[in-house]
ChimeraX commands (.cxc) that place a marker at each C-alpha (Angstrom):
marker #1 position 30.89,-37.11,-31.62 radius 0.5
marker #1 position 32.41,-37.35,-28.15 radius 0.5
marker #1 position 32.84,-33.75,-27.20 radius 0.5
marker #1 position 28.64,-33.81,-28.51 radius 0.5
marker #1 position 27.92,-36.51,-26.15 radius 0.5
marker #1 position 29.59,-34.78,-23.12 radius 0.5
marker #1 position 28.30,-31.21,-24.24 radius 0.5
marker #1 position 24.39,-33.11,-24.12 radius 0.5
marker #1 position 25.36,-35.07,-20.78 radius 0.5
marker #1 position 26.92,-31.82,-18.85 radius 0.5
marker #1 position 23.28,-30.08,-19.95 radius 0.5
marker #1 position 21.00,-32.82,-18.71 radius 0.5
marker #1 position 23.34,-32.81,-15.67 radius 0.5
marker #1 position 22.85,-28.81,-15.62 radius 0.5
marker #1 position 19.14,-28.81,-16.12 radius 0.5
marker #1 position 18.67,-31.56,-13.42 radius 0.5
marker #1 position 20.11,-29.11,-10.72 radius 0.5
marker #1 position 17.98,-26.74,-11.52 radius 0.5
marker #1 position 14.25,-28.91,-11.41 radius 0.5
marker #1 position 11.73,-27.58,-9.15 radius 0.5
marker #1 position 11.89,-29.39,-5.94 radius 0.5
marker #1 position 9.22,-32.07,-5.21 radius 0.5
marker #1 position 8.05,-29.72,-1.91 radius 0.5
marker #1 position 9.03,-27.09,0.15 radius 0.5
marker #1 position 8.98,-25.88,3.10 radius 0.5
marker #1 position 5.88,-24.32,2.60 radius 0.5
marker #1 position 4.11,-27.30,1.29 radius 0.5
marker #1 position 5.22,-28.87,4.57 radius 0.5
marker #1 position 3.75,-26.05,6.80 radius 0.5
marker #1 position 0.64,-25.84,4.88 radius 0.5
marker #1 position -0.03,-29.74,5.00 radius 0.5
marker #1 position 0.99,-29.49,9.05 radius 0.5
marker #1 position -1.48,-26.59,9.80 radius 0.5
marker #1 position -4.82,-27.89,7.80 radius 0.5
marker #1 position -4.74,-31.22,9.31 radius 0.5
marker #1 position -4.95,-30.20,12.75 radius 0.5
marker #1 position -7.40,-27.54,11.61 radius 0.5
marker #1 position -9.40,-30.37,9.65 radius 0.5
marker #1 position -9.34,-32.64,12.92 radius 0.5
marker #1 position -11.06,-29.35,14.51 radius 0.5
marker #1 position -13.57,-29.54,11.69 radius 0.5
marker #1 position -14.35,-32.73,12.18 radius 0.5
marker #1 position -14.66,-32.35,16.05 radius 0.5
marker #1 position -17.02,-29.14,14.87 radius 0.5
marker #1 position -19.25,-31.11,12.48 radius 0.5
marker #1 position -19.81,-34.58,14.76 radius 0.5
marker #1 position -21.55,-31.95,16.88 radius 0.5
marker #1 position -24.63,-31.95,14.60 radius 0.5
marker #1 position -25.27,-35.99,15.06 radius 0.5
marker #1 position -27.12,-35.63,18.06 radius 0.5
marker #1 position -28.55,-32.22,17.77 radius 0.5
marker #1 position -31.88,-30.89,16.55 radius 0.5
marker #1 position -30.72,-29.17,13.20 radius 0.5
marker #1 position -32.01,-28.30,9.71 radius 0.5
marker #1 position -31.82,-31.30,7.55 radius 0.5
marker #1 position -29.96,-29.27,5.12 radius 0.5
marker #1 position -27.07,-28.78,7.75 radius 0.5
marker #1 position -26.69,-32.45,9.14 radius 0.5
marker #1 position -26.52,-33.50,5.51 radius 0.5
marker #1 position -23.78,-30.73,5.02 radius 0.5
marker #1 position -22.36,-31.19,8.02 radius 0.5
marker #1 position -21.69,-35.45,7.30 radius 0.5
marker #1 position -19.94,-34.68,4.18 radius 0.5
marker #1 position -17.60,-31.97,5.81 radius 0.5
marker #1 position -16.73,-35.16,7.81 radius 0.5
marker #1 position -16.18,-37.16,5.04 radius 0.5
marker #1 position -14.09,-34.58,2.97 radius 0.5
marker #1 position -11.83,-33.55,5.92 radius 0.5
marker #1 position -10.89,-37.22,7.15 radius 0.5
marker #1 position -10.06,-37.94,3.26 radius 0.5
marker #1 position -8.10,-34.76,2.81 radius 0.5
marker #1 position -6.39,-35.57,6.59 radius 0.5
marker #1 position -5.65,-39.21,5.05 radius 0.5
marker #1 position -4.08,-37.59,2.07 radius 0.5
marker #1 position -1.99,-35.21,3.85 radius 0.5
marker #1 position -0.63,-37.49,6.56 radius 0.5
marker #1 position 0.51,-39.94,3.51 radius 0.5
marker #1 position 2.51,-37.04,1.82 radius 0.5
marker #1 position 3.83,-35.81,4.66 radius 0.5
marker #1 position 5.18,-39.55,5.30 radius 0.5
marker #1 position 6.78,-39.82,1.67 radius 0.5
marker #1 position 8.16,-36.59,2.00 radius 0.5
marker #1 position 9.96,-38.11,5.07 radius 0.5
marker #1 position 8.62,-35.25,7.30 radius 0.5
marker #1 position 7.05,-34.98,10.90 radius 0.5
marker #1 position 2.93,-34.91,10.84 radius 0.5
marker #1 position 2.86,-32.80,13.91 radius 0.5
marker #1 position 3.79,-29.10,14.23 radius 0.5
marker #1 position 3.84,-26.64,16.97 radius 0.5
marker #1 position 0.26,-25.92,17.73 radius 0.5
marker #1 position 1.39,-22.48,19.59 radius 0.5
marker #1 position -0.43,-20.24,17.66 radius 0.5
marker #1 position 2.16,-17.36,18.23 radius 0.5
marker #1 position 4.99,-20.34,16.12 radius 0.5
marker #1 position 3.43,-19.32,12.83 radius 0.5
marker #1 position 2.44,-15.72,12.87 radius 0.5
marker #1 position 4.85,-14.89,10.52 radius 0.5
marker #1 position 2.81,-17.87,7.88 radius 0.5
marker #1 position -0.35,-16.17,9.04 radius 0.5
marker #1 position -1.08,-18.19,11.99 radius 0.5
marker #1 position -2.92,-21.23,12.73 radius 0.5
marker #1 position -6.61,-21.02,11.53 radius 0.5
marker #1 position -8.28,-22.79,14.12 radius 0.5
marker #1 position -10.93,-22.13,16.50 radius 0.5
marker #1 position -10.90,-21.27,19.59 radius 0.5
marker #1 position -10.97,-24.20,22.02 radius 0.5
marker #1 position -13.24,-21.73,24.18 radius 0.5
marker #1 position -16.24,-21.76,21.37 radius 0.5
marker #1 position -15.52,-25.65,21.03 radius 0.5
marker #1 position -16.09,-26.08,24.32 radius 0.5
marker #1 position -19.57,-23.69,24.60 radius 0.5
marker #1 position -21.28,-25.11,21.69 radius 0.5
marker #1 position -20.62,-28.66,23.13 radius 0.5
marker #1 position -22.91,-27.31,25.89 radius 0.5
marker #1 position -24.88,-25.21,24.28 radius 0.5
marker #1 position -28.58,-25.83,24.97 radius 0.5
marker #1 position -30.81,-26.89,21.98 radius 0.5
marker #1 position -32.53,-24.25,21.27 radius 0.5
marker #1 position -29.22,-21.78,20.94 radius 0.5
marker #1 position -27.08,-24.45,19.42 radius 0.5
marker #1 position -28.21,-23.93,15.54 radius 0.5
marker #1 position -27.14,-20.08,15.76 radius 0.5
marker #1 position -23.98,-20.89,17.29 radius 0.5
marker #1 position -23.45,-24.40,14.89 radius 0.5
marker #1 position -23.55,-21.98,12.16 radius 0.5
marker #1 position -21.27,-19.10,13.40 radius 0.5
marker #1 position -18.54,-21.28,14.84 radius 0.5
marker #1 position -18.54,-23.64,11.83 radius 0.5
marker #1 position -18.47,-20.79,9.34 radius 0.5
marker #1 position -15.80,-19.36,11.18 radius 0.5
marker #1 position -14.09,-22.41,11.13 radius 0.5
marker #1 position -14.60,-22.77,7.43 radius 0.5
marker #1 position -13.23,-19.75,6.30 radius 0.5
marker #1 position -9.66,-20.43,8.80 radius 0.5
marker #1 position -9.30,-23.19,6.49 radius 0.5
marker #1 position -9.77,-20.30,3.13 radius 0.5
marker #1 position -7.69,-18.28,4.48 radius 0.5
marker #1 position -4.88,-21.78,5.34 radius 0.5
marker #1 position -4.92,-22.73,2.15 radius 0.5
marker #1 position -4.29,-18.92,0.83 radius 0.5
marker #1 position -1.41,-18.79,2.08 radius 0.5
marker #1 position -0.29,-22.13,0.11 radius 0.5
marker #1 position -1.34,-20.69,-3.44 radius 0.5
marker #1 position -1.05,-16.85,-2.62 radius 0.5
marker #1 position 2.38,-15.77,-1.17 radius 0.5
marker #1 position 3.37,-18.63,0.70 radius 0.5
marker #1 position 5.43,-19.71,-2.21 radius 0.5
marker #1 position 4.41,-23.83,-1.98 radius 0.5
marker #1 position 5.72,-25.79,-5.15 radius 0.5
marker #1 position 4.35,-29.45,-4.76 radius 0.5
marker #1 position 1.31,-29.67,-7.31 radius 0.5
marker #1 position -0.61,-32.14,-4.96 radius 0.5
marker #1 position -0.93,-30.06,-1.92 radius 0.5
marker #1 position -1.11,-26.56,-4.50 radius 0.5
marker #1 position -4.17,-28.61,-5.95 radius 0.5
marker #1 position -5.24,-29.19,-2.49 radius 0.5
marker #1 position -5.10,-25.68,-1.17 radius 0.5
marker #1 position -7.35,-25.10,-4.71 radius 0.5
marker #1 position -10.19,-27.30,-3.90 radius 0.5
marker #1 position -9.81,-26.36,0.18 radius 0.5
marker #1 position -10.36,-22.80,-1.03 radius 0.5
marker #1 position -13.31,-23.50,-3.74 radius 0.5
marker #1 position -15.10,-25.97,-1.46 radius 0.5
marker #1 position -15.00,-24.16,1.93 radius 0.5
marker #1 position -16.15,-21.14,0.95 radius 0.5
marker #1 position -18.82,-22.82,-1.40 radius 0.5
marker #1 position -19.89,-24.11,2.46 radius 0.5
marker #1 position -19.40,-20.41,4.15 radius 0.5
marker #1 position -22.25,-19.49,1.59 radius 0.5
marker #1 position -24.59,-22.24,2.57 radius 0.5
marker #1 position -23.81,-22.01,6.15 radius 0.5
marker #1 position -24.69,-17.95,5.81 radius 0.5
marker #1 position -28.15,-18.85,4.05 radius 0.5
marker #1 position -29.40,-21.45,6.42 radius 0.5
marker #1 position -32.69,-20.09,7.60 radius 0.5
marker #1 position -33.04,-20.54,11.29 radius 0.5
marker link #1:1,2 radius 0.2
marker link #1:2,3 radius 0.2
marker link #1:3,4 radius 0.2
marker link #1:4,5 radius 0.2
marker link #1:5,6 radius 0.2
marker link #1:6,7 radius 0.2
marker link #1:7,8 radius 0.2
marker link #1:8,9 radius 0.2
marker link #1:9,10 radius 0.2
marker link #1:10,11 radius 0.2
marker link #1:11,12 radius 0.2
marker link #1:12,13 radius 0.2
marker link #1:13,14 radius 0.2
marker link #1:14,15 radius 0.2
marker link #1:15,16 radius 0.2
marker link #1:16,17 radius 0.2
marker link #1:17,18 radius 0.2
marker link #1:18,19 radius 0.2
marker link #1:19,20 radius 0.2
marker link #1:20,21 radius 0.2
marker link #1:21,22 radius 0.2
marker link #1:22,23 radius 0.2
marker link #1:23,24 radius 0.2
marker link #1:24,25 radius 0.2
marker link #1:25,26 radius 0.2
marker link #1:26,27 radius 0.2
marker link #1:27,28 radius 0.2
marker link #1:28,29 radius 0.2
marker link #1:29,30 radius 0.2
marker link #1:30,31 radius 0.2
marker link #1:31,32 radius 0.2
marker link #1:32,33 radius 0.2
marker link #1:33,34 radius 0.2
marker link #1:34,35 radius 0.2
marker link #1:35,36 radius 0.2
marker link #1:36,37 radius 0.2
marker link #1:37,38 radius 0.2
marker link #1:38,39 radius 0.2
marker link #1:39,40 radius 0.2
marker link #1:40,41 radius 0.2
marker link #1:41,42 radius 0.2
marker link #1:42,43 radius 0.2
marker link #1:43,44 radius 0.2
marker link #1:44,45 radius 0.2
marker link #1:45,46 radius 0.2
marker link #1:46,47 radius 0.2
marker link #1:47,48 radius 0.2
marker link #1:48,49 radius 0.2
marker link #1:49,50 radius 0.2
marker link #1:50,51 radius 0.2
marker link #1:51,52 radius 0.2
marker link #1:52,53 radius 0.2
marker link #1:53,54 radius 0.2
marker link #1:54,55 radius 0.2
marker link #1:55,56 radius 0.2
marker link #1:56,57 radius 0.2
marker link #1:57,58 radius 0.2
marker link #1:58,59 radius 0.2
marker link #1:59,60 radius 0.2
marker link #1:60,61 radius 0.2
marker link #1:61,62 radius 0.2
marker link #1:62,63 radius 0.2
marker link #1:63,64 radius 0.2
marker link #1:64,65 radius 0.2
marker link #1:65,66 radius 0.2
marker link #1:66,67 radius 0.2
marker link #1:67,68 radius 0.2
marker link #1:68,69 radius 0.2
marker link #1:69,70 radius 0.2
marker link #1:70,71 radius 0.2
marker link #1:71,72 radius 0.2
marker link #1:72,73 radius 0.2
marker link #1:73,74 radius 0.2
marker link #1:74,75 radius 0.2
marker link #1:75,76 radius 0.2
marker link #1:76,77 radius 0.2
marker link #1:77,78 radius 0.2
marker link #1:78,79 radius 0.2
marker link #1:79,80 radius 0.2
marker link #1:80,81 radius 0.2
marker link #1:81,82 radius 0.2
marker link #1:82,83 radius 0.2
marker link #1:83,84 radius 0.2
marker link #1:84,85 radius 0.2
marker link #1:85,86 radius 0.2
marker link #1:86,87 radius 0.2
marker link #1:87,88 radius 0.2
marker link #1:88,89 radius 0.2
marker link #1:89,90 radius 0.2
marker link #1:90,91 radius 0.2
marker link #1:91,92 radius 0.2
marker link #1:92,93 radius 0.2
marker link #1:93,94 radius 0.2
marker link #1:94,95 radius 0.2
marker link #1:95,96 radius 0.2
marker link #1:96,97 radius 0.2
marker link #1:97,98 radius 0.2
marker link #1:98,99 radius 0.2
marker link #1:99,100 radius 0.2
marker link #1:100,101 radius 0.2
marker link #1:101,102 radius 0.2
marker link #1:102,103 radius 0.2
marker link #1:103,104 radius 0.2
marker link #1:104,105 radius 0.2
marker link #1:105,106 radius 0.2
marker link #1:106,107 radius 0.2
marker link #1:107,108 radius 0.2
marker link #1:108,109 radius 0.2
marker link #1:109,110 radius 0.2
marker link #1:110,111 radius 0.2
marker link #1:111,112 radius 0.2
marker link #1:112,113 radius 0.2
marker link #1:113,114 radius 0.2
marker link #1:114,115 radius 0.2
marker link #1:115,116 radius 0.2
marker link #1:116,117 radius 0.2
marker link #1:117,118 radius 0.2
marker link #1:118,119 radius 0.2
marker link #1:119,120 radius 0.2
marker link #1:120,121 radius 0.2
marker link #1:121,122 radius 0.2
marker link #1:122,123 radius 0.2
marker link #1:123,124 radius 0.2
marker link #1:124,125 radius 0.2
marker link #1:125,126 radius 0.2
marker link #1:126,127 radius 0.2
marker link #1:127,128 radius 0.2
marker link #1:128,129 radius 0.2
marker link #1:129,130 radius 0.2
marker link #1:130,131 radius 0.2
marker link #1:131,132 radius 0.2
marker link #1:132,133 radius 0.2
marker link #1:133,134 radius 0.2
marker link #1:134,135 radius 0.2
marker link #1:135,136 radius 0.2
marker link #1:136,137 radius 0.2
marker link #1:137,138 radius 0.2
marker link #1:138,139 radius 0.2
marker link #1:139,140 radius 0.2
marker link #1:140,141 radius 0.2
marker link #1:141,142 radius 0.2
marker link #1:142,143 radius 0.2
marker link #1:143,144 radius 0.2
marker link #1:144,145 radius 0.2
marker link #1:145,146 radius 0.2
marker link #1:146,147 radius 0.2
marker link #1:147,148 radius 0.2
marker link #1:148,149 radius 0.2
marker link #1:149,150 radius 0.2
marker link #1:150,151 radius 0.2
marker link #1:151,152 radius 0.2
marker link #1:152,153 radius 0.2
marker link #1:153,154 radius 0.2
marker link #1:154,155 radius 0.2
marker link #1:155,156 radius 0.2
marker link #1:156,157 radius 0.2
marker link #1:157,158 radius 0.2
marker link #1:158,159 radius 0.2
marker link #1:159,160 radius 0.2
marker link #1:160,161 radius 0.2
marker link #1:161,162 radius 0.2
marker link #1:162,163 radius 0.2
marker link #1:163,164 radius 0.2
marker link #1:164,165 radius 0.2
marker link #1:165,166 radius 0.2
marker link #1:166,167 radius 0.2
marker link #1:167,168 radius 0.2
marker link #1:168,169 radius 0.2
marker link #1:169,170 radius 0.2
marker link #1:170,171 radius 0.2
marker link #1:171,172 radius 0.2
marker link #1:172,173 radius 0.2
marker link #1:173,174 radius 0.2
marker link #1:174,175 radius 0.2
marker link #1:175,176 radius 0.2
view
């Protein structure tokens, strides 16, 4: 009975060792990359408060807003019980071997802040879609190759991918 007992404790010792791990390194990168690229987002979308848009787009562009800051609130807290920084190198050549960071460039930012009324719609839509699909393409790399084990941010990367480019196709067909 005792050589049983040690035989069943050596294999729960054994299959312990072997247990996927709770995250990765990829998990961490991916969770590093979308928030600053969500923060971006949400810089993006606050645009449309004060400017003459479709209805349609305000509305879509308030619960971007909402969705981002909630995934952003998410991420920062996993990030903190993984033990592991929130920040990451925002030089975009750092992660070209992860695909790269997926955010806009601070350049369009900056033009559709000035952007006079009756051009800002157009370029709403084509810097926001853009923006949009970085995030796709982020959260790719968490559930395609980029090898991330932690079922939270996995299930993240899921709805990132289903949502955003759910948006990219309303974004495309806003009539303007």
């Amino acid at each position: 009975m005792k050589v049983v007992l040690a035989v069943v404790a050596l294999l729960l010792t054994g299959c312990a060792t072997t247990a996927a791990p709770q995250h990765n390194a990829a998990d961490v990168m991916f969770l590093q990359m979308l928030i600053p690229q969500n923060r971006q987002g949400i810089e993006i979308v606050r645009l449309a408060a004060a400017r003459p848009l479709p209805a349609e787009v305000k509305e879509l562009a308030a619960a971007i807003e909402v969705t981002q800051q909630t995934e952003i609130d998410d991420m920062r807290r996993w990030l903190h019980d993984w033990n592991q920084p929130e920040a990451v190198d925002l030089n975009p050549h750092a992660h070209a071997g992860h695909g790269g960071l997926k955010t806009t460039s601070p350049d369009l930012v900056g033009a559709l802040k000035t952007a006079p009324d009756g051009e800002f719609t157009r370029r709403f839509l084509d810097v926001l879609t853009g923006q949009q699909q970085g995030a796709v393409e982020l959260a790719q790399t968490e559930n395609g190759g980029g090898g991330g084990v932690n079922a939270q941010a996995r299930d993240l990367a899921r709805r990132v991918i289903e949502s955003r480019t759910a948006e990219v196709k309303q974004l495309l067909n806003v009539k303007t």
